[in-house]
VOBA-1610 file (N, C-alpha, C; in pm, whole numbers, padded with zeros to 5 digits, always signed):
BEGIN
Unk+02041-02310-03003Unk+01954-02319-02885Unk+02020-02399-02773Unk+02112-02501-02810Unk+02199-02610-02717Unk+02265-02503-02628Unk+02338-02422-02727Unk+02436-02346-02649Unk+02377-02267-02580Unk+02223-02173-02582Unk+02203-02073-02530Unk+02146-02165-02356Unk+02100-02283-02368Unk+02086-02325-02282Unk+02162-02363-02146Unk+02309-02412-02255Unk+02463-02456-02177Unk+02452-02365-02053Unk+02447-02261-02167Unk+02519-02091-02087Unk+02405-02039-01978Unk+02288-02082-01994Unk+02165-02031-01918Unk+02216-02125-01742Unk+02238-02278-01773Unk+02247-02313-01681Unk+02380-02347-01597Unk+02464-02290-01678Unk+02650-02254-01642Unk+02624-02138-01521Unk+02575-02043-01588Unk+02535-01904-01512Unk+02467-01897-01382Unk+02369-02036-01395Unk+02257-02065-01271Unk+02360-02099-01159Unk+02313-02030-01005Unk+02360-02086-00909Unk+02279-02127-00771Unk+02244-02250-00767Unk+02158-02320-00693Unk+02198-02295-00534Unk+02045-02147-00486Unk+02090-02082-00405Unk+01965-02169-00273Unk+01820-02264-00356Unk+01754-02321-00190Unk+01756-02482-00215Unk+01804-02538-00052Unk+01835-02645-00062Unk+01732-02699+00013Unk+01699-02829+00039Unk+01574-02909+00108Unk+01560-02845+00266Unk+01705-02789+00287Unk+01642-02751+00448Unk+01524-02600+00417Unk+01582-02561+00354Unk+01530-02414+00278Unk+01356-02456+00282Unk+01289-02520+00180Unk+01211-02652+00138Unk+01123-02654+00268Unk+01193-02708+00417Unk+01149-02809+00485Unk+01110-02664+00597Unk+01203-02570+00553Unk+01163-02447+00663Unk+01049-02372+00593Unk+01056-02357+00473Unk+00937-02326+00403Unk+00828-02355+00432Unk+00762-02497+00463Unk+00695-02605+00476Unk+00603-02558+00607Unk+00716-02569+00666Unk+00662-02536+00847Unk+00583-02383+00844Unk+00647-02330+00835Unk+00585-02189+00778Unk+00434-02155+00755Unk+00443-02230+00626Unk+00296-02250+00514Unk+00213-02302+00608Unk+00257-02438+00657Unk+00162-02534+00760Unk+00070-02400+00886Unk+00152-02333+00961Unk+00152-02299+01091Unk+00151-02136+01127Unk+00163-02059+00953Unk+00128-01905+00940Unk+00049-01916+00795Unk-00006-01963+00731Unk-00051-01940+00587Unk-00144-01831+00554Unk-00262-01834+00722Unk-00357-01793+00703Unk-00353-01639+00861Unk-00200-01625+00847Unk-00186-01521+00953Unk-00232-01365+00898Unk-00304-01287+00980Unk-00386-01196+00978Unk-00470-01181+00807Unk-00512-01278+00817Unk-00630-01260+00703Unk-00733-01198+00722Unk-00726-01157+00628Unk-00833-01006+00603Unk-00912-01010+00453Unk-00984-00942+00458Unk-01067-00912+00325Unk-01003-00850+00183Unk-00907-00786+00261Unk-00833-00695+00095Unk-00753-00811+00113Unk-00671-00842+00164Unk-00584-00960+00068Unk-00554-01106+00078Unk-00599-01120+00194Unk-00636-01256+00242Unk-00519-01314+00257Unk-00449-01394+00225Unk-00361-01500+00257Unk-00225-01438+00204Unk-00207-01287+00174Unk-00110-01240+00114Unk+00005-01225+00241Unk-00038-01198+00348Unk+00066-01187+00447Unk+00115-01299+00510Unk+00040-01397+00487Unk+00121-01554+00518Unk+00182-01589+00389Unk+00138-01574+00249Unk+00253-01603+00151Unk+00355-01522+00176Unk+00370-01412+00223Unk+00478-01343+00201Unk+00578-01376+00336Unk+00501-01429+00441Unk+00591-01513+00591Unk+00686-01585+00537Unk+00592-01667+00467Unk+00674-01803+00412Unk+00752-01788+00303Unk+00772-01636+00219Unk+00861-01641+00141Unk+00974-01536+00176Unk+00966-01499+00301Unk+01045-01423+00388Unk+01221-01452+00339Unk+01236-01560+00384Unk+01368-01601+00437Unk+01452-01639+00266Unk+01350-01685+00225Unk+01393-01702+00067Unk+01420-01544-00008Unk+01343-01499+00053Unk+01373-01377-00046Unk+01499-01312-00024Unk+01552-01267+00113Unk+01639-01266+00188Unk+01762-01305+00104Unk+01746-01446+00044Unk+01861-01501+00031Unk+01904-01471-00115Unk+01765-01487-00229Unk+01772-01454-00300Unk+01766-01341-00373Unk+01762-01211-00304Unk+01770-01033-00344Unk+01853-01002-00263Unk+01946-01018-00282Unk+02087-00936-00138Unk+02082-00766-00166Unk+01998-00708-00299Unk+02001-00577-00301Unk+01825-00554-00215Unk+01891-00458-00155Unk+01708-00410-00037Unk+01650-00377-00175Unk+01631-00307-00277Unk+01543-00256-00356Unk+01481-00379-00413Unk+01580-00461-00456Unk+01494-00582-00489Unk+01431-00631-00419Unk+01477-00692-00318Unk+01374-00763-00172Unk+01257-00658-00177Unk+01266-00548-00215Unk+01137-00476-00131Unk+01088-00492-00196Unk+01086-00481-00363Unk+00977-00488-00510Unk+00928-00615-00493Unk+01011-00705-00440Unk+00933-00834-00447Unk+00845-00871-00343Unk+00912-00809-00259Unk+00817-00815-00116Unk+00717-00742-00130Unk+00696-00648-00170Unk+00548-00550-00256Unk+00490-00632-00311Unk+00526-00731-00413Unk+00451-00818-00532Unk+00392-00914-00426Unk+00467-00982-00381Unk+00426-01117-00283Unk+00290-01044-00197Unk+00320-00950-00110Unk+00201-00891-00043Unk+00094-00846-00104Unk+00060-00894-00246Unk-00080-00859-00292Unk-00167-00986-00230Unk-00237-00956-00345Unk-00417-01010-00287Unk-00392-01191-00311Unk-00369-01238-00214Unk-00362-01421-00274Unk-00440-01487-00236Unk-00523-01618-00256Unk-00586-01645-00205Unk-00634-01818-00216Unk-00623-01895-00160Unk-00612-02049-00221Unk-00656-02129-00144Unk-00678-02293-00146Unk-00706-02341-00023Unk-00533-02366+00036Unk-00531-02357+00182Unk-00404-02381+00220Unk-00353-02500+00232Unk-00418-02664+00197Unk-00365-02709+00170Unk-00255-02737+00074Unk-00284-02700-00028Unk-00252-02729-00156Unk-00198-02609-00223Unk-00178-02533-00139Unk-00088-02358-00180Unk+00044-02438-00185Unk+00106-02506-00130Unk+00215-02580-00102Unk+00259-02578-00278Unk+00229-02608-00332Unk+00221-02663-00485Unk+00267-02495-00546Unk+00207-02382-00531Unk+00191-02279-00605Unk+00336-02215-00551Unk+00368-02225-00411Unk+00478-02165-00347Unk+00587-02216-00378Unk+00616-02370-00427Unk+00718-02442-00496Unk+00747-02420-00634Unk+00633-02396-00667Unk+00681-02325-00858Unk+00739-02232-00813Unk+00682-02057-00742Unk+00783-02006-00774Unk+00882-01990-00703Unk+00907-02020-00593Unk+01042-02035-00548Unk+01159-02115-00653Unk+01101-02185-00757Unk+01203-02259-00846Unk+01202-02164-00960Unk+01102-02074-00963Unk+01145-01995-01098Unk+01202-01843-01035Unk+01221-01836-00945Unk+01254-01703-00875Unk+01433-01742-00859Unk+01425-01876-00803Unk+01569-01929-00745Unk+01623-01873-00884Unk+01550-01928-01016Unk+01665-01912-01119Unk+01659-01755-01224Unk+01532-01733-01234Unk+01522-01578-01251Unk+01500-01462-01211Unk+01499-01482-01083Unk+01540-01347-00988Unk+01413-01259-01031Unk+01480-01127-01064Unk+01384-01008-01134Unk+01288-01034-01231Unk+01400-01126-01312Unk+01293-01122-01429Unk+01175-01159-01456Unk+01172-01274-01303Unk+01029-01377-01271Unk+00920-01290-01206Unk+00934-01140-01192Unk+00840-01106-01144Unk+00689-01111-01211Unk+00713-01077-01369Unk+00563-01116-01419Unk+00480-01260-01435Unk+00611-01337-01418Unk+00591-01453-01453Unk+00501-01526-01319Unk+00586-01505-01231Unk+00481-01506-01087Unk+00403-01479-01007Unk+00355-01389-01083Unk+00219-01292-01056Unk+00120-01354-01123Unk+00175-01388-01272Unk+00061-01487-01307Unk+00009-01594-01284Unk+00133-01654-01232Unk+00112-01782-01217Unk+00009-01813-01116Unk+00041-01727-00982Unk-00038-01711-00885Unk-00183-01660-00890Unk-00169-01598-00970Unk-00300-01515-01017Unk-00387-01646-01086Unk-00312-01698-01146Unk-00397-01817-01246Unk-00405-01929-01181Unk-00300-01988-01114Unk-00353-02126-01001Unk-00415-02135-00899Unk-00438-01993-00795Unk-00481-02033-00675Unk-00669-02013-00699Unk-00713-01976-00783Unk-00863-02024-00792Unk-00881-02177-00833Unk-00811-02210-00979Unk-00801-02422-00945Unk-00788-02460-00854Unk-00678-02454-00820Unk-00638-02505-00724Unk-00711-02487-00561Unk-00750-02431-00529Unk-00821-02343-00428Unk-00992-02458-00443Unk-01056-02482-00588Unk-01164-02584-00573Unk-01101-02723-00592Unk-01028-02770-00653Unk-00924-02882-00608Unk-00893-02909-00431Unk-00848-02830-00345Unk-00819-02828-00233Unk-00933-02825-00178Unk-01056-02778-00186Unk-01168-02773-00132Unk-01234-02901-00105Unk-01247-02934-00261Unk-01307-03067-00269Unk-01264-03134-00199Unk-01164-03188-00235Unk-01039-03275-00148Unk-01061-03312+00007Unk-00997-03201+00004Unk-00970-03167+00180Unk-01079-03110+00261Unk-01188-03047+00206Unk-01273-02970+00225Unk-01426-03038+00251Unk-01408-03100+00155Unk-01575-03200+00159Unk-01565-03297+00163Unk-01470-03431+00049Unk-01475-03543+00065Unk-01440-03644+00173Unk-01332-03558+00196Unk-01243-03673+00350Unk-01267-03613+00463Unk-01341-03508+00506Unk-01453-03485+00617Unk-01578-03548+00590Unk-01631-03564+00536Unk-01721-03638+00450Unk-01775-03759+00484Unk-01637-03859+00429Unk-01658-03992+00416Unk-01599-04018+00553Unk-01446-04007+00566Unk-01371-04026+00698Unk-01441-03961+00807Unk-01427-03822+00816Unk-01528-03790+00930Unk-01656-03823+00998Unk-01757-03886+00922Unk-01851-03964+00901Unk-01851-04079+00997Unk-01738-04149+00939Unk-01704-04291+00955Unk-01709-04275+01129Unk-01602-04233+01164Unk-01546-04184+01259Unk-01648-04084+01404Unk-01746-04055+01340Unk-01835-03978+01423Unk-01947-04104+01463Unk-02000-04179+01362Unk-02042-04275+01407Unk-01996-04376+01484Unk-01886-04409+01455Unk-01823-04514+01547Unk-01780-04431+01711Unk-01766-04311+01736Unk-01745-04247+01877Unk-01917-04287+01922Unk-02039-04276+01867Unk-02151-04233+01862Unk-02188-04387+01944Unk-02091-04479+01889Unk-02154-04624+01932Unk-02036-04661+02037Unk-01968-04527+02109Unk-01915-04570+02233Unk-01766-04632+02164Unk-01765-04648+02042Unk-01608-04675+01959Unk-01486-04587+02026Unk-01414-04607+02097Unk-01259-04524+02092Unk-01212-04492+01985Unk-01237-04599+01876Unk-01116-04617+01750Unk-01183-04513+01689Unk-01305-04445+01643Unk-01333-04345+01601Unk-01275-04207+01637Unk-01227-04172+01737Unk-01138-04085+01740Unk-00967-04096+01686Unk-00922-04215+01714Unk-00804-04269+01674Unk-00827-04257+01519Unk-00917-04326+01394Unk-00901-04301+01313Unk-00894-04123+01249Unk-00978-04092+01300Unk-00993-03919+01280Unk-00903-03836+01302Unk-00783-03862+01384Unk-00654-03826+01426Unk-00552-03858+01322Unk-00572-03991+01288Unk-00507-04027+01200Unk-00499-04010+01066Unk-00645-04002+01031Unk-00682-03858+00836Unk-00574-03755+00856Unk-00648-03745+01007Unk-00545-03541+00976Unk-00399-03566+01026Unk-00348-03694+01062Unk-00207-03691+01024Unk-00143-03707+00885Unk-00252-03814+00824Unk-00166-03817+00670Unk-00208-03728+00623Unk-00303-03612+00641Unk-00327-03509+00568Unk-00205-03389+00592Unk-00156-03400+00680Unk-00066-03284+00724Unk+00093-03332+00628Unk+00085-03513+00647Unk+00178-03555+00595Unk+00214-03546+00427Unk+00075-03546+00396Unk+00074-03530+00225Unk+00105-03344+00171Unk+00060-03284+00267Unk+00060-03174+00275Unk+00234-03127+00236Unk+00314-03204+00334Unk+00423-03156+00336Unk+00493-03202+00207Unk+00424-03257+00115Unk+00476-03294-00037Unk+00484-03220-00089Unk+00395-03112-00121Unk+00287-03035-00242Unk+00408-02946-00260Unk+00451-02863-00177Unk+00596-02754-00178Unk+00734-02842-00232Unk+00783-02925-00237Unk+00871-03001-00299Unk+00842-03043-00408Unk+00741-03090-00401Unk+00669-03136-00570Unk+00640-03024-00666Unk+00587-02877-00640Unk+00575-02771-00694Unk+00718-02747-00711Unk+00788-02749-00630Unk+00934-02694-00657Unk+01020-02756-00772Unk+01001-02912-00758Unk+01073-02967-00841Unk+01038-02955-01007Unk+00913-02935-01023Unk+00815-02912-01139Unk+00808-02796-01194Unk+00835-02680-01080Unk+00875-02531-01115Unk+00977-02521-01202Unk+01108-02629-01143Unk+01223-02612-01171Unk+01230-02694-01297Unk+01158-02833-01374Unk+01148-02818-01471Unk+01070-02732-01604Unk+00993-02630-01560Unk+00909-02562-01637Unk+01032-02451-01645Unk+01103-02399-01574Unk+01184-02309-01599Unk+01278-02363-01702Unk+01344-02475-01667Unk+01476-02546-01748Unk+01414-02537-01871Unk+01278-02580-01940Unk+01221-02567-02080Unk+01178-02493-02106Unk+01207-02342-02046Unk+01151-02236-02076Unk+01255-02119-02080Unk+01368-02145-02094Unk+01486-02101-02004Unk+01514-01985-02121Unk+01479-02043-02278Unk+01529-01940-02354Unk+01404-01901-02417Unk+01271-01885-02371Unk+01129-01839-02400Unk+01095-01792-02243Unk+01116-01704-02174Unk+01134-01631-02071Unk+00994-01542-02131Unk+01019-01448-02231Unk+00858-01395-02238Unk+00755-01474-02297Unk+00781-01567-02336Unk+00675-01638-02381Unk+00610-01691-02252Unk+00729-01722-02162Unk+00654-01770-02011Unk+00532-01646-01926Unk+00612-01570-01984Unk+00565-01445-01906Unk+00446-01439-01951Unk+00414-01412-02088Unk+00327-01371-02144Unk+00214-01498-02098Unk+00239-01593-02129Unk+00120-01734-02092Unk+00038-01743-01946Unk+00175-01685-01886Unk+00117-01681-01716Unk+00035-01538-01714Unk+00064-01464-01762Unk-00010-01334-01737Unk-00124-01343-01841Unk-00175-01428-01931Unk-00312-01443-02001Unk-00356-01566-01922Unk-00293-01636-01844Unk-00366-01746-01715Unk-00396-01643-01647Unk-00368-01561-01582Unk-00418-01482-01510Unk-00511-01373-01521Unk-00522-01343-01636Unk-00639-01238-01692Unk-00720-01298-01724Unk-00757-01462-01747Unk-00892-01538-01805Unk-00909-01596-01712Unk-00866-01591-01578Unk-00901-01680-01429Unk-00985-01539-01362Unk-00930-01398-01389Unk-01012-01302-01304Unk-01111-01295-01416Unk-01120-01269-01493Unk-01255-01231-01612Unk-01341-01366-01610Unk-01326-01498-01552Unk-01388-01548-01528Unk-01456-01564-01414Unk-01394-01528-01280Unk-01471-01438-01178Unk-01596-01374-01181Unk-01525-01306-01275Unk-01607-01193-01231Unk-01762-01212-01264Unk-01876-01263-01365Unk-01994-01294-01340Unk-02006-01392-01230Unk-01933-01485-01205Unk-01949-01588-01091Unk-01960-01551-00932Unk-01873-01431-00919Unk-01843-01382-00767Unk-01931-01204-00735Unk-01931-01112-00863Unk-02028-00984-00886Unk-02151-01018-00902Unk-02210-00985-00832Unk-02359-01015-00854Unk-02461-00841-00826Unk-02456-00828-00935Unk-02538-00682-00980Unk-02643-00675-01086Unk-02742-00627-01069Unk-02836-00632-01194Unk-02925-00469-01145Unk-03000-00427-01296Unk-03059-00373-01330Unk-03204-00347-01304Unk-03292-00335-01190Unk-03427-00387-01203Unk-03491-00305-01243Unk-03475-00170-01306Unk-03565-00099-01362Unk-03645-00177-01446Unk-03803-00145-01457Unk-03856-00200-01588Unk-03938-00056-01638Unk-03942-00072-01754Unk-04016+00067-01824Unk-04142-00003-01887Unk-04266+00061-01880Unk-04378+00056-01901Unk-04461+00145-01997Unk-04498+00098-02099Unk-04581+00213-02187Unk-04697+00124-02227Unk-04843+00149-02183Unk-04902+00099-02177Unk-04904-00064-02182Unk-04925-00157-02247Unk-04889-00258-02232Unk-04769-00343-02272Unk-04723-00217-02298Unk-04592-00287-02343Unk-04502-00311-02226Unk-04365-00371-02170Unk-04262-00392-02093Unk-04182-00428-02113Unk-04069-00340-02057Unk-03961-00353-02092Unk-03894-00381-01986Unk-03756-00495-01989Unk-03702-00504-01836Unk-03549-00496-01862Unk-03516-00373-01826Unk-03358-00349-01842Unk-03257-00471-01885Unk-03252-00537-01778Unk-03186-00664-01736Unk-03182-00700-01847Unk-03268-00766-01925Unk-03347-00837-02008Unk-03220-00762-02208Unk-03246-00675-02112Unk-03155-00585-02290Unk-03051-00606-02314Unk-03010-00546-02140Unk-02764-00528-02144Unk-02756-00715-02142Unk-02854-00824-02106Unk-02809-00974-02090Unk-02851-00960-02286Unk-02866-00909-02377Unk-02890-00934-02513Unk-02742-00853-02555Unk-02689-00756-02475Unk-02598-00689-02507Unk-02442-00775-02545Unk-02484-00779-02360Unk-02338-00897-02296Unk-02382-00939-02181Unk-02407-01068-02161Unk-02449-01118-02011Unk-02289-01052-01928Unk-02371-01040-01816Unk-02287-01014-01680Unk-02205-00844-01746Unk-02260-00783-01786Unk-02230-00631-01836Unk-02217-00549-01721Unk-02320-00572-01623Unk-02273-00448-01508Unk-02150-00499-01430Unk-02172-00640-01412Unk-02100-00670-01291Unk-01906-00618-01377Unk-01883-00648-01505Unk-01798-00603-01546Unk-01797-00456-01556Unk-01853-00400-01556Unk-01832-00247-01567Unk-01786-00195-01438Unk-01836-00246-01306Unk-01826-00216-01179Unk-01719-00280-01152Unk-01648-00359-01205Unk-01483-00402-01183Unk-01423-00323-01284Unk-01464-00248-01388Unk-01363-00162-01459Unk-01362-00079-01428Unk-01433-00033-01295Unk-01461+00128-01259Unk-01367+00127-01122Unk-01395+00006-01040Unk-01307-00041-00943Unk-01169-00022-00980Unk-01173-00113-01093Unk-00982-00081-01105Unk-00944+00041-01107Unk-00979+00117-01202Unk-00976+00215-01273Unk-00967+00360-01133Unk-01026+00343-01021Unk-01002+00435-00921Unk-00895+00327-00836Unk-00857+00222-00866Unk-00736+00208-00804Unk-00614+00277-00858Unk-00616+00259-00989Unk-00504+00400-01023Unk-00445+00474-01004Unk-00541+00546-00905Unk-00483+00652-00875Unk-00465+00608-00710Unk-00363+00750-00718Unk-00253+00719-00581Unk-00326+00741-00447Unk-00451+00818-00446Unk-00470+00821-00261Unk-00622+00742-00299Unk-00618+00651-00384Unk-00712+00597-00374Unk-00673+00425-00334Unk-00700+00373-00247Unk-00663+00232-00200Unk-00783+00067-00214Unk-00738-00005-00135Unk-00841-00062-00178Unk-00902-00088-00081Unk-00923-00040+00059Unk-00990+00013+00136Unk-01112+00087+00118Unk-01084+00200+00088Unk-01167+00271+00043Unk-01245+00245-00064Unk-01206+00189-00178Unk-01228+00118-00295Unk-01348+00032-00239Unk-01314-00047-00093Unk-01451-00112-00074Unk-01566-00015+00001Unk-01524+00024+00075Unk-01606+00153+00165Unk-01709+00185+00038Unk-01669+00229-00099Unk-01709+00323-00233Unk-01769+00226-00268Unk-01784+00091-00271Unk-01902+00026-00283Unk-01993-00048-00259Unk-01951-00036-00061Unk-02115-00067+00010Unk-02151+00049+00018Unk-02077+00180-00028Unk-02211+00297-00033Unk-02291+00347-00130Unk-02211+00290-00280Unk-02302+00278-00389Unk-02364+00176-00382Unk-02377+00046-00350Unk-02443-00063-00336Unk-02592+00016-00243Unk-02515+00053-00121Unk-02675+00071-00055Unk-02781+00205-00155Unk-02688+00328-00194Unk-02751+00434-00248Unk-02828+00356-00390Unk-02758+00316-00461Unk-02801+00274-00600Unk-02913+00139-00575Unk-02929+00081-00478Unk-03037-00018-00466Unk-03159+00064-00356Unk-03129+00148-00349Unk-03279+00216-00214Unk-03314+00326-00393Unk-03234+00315-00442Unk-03303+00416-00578Unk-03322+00345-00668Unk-03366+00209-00649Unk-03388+00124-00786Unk-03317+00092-00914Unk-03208+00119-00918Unk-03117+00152-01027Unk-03006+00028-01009Unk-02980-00035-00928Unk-02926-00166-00933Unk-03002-00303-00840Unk-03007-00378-00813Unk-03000-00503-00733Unk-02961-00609-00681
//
């Protein structure tokens, strides 16, 4: 195992350096959330910011483009703290190229919902919260320094910010080094992080139910009431296996994919058959 390692990191050639890092950074900060949209949200600012890296690291176009395909899916996180997710894989990409493609699909797939209520909290509620607070009252009583402090949150916030991508990177780059000769085992772990982060979604974010009730004299029966004895959250999973399942196919997108179900949503609830 010594040796297979020697040779793993003999072979490695350390292709992004801190300026790489620091251009990255700026990027994330100042495009993260460029043309966000509903189908994929933050996929076209991850893929800004992994522009120049990719560039460096796929000198064959077929590769750059497969990866540039992968990167442009559906991402979605708080943008503070994406910083963190974009530094893993740029450190496992720097060193496995192709092979990191499953590996970083999962990864992404599996951190940016944590991470995403991590960043929320954080950045989102508490230190608008408490600091903002602080700071609104003291302008309120004719304070200057209440604006001065409030300037000053969102400088060390921008400043801490610019950690999270170096710190992911460096941490990437040890998860790779101990993983260097379990490559599918990596694969495989990140891609079951990522299938138990969407299947956990899905009752939390689908919200579909059954309201038929059937009546025979005094008896009642309430649909709902049966498929939740079956498998709680049964439709809302069925209506993501039906979703995928016409993504499959080729002139079907995910455009349309949504179009296909605010028009079953409206048809199937004016006919009582969902809610």
């Amino acid at each position: 195992m010594m040796m297979e390692n020697t040779k793993t990191d003999t072979a490695f050639r350390k292709m992004l350096f801190r300026r790489d890092l620091v251009a990255a950074n700026v990027r994330w900060l100042l495009c993260s959330q460029i043309c966000w949209n509903y189908e994929r949200m933050m996929s076209t600012g991850y893929l800004y910011t992994m522009l120049p890296l990719l560039k460096k690291l796929y000198p064959e176009q077929g590769d750059r483009k497969e990866m540039m395909h992968m990167h442009n899916q559906f991402f979605n996180t708080n943008p503070l703290v994406g910083g963190l997710i974009l530094g893993i894989d740029m450190a496992i990409e720097e060193r496995e190229k192709m092979a990191s493609k499953e590996v970083v699909t999962g990864i992404k797939t599996g951190l940016m919902g944590p991470f995403a209520g991590v960043g929320d909290t954080i950045f989102g509620v508490i230190l608008p919260t408490i600091c903002g607070s602080i700071a609104a009252y003291m302008g309120l009583q004719g304070n200057v320094m209440g604006v001065v402090i409030w300037v000053i949150v969102n400088i060390l916030v921008i400043g801490v910010r610019f950690t999270f991508l170096p710190l992911g990177y460096s941490q990437g780059t040890k998860l790779v080094n101990d993983f260097s000769d379990k490559l599918n085992a990596l694969t495989d772990a990140a891609v079951l992080l990522g299938i138990t982060v969407v299947g956990a979604l899905i009752p939390t974010v689908v919200k579909a139910t059954v309201p038929f009730v059937y009546q025979s004299g005094k008896v009642e029966l309430k649909m709902q009431d049966m498929l939740d004895q079956i498998m709680p959250s049964l439709v809302p999973a069925l209506l993501v296996a039906l979703i995928y399942m016409l993504l499959g196919h080729k002139k079907m997108t995910s455009t349309k994919a949504i179009l296909l179900v605010m028009l079953l949503g409206i048809v199937l609830y004016n006919l009582k058959i969902l809610g």
